[in-house]
Backbone as JSON, one array per atom type, in Angstrom:
{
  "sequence": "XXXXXXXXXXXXXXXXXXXXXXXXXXXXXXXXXXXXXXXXXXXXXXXXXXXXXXXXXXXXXXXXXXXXXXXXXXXXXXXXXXXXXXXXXXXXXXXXXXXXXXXXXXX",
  "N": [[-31.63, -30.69, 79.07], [-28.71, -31.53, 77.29], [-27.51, -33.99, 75.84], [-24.07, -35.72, 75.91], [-22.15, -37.12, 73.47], [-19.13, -39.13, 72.81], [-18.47, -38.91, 69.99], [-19.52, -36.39, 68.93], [-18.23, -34.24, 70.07], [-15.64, -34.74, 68.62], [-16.6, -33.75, 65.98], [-16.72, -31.24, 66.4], [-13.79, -30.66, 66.19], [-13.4, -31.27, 64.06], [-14.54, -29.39, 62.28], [-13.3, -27.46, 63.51], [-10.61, -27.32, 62.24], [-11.33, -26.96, 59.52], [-12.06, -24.62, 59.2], [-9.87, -23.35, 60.41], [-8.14, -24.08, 58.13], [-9.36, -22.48, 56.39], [-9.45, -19.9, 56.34], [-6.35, -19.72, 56.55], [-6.42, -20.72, 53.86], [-7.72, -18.32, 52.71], [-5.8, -16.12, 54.04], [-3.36, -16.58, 52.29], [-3.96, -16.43, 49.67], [-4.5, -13.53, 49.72], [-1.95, -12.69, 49.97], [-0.69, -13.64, 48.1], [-1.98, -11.96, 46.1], [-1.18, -9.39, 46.48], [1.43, -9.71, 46.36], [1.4, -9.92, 43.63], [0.91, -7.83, 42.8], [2.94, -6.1, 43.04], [4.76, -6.92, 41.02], [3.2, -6.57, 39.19], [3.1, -3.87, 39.1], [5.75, -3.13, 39.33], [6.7, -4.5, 36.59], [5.24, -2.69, 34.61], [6.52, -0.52, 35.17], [8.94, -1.16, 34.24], [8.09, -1.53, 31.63], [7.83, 0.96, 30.54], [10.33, 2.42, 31.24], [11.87, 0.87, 29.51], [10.67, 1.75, 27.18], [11.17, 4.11, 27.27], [14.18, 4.78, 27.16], [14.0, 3.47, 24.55], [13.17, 6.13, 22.52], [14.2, 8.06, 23.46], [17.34, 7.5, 24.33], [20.15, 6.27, 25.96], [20.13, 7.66, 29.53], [21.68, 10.61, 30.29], [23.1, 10.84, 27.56], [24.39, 11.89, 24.42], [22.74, 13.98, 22.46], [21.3, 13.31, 18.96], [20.98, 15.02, 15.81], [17.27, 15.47, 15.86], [16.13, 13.7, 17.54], [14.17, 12.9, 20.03], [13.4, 13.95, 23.37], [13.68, 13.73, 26.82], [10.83, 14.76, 29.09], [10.84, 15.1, 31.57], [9.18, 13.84, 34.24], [5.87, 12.58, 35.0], [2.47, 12.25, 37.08], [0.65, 9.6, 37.0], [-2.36, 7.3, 36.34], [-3.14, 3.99, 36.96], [-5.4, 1.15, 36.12], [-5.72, -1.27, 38.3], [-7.14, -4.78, 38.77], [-9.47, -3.57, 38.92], [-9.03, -1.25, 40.74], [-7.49, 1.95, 40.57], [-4.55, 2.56, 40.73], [-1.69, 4.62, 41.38], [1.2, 5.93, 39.54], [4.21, 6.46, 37.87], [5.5, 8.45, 35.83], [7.5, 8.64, 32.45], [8.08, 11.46, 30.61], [8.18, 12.48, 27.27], [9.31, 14.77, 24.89], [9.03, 15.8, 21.84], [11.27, 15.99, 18.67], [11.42, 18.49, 18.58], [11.11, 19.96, 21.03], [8.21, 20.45, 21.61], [5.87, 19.08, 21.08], [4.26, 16.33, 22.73], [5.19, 13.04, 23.17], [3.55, 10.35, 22.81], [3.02, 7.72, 25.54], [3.38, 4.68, 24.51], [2.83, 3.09, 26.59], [1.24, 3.73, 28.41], [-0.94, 5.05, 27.62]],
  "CA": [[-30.2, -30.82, 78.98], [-28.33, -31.9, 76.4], [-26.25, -35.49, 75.88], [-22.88, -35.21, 74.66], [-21.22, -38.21, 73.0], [-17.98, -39.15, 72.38], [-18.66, -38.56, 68.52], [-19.8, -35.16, 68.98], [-16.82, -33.45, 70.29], [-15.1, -35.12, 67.45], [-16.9, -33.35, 64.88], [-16.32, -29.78, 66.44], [-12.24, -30.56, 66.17], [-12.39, -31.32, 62.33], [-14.9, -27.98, 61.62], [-12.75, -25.8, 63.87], [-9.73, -27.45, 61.52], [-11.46, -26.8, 58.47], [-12.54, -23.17, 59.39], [-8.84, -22.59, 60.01], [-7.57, -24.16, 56.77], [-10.32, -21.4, 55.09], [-8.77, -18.66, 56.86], [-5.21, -20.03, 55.9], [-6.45, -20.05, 52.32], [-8.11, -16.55, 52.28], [-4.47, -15.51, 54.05], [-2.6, -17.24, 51.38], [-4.45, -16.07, 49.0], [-4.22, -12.59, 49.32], [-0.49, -12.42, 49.94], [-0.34, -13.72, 46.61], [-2.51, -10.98, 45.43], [-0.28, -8.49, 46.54], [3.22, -9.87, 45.74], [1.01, -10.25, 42.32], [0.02, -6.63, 42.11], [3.58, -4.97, 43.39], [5.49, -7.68, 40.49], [2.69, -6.31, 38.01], [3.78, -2.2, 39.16], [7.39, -3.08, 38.6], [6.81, -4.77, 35.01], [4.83, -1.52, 34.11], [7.89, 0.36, 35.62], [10.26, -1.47, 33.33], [7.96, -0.88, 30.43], [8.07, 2.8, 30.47], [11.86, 2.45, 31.14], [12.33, 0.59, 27.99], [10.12, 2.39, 26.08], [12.0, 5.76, 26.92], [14.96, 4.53, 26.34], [14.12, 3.27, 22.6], [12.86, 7.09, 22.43], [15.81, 9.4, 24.12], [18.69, 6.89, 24.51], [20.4, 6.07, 27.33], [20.41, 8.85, 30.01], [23.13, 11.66, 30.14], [23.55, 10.75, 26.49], [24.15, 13.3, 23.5], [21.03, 13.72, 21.91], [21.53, 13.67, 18.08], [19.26, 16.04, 16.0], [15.78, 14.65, 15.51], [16.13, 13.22, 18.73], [13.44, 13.17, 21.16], [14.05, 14.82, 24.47], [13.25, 13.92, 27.95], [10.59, 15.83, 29.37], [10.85, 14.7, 33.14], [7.57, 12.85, 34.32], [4.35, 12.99, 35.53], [2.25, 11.02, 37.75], [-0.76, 9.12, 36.49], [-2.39, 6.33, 37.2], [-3.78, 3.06, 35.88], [-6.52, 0.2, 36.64], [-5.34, -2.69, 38.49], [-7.96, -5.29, 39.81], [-10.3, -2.87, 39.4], [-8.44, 0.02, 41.38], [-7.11, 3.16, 40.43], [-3.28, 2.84, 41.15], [-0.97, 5.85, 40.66], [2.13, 5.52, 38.7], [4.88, 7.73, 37.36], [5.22, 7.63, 33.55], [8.29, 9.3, 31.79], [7.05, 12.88, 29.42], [8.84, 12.28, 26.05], [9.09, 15.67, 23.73], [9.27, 15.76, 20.84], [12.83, 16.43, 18.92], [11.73, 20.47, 18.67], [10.56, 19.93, 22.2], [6.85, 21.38, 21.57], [4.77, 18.45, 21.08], [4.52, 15.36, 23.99], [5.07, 11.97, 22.15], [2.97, 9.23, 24.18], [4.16, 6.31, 25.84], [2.37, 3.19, 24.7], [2.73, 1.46, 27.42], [0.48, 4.46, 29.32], [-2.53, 5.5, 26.81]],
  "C": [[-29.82, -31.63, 77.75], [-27.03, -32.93, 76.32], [-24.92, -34.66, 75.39], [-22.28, -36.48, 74.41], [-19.96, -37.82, 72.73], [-17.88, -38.58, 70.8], [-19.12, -37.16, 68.55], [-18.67, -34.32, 69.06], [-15.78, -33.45, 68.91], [-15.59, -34.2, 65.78], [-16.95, -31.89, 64.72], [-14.98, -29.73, 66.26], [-12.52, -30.54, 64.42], [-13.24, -29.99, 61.76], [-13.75, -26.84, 62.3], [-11.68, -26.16, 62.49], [-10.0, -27.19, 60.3], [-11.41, -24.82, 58.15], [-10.73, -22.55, 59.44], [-7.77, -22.57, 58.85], [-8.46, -23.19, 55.5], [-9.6, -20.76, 55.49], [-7.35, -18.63, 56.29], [-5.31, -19.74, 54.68], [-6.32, -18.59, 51.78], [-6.35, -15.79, 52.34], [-3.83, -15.71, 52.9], [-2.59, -16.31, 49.9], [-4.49, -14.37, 48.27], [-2.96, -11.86, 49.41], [-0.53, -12.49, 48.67], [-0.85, -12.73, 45.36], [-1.44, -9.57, 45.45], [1.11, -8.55, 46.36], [2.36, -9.38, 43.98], [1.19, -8.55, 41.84], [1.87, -5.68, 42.34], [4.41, -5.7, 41.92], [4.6, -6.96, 39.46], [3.34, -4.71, 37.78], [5.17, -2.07, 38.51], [7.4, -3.43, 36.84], [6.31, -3.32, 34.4], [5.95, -0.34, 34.13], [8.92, 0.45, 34.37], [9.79, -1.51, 31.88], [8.21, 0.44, 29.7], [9.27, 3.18, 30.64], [11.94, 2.24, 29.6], [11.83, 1.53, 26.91], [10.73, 4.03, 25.68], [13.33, 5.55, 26.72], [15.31, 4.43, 24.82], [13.96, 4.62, 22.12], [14.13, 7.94, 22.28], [16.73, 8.81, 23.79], [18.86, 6.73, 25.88], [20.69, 7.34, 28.25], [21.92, 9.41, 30.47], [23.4, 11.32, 28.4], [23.27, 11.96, 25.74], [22.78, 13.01, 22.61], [21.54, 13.97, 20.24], [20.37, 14.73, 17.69], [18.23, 15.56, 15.58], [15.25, 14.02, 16.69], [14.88, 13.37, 19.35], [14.26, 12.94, 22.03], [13.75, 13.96, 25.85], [12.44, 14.87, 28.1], [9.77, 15.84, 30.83], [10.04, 13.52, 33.13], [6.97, 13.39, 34.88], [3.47, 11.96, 35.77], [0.71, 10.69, 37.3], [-1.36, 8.17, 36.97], [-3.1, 4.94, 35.98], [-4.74, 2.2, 36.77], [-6.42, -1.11, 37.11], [-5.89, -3.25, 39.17], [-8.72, -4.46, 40.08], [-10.15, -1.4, 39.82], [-7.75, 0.9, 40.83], [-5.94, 2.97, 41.42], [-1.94, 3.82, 40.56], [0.47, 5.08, 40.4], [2.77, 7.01, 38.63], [5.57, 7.23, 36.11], [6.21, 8.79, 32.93], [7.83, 10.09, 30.49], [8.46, 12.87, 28.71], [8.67, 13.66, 24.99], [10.03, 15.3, 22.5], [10.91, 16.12, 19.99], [12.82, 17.98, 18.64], [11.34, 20.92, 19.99], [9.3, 20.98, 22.4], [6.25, 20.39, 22.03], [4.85, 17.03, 21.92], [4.53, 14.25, 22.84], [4.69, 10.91, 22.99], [3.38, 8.31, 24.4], [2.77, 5.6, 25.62], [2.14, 2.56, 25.58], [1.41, 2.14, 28.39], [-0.95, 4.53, 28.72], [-2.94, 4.42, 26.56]]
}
């Protein structure tokens, strides 16, 4: 059989407390990963905005001539943390609307 002291008991309360301040961390931790990663999607969002904007103009606008066009979108993806996360990335033609003109913010 096995004693038990007063000091014993005592030293299973501060591991359980530690074990659940790890767990807390890990939680913590990966919330912040994922606010991180949906705050990184949106900036990428609002790159490829801007960037078609400086391109086309503002949408519904008259297109002068030389213009590049709109040429909808198309869904791609990129590498975040490792992962393969899809995206949708605004298709820029050219101003005779033949040739695709790439978005920097994508290639």
């Amino acid at each position: 059989m096995e004693k038990r002291t007063a000091g014993s008991e005592g030293g299973q309360g501060k591991s359980r407390t530690r074990t659940e301040s790890l767990d807390l961390t890990r939680v913590l931790r990966e919330d912040l990963k994922a606010r991180m990663r949906v705050g990184m999607l949106e900036f990428i969002e609002e790159l490829f905005e801007e960037e078609r904007r400086e391109l086309i103009g503002p949408p519904w606008s008259r297109k002068v001539e030389g213009q590049a066009r709109s040429g909808g979108s198309e869904e791609g993806s990129i590498y975040l943390e490792g992962r393969r996360v899809p995206v949708t990335y605004p298709r820029i033609l050219s101003s005779k609307g033949v040739n695709e003109h790439p978005i920097v913010g994508h290639v």
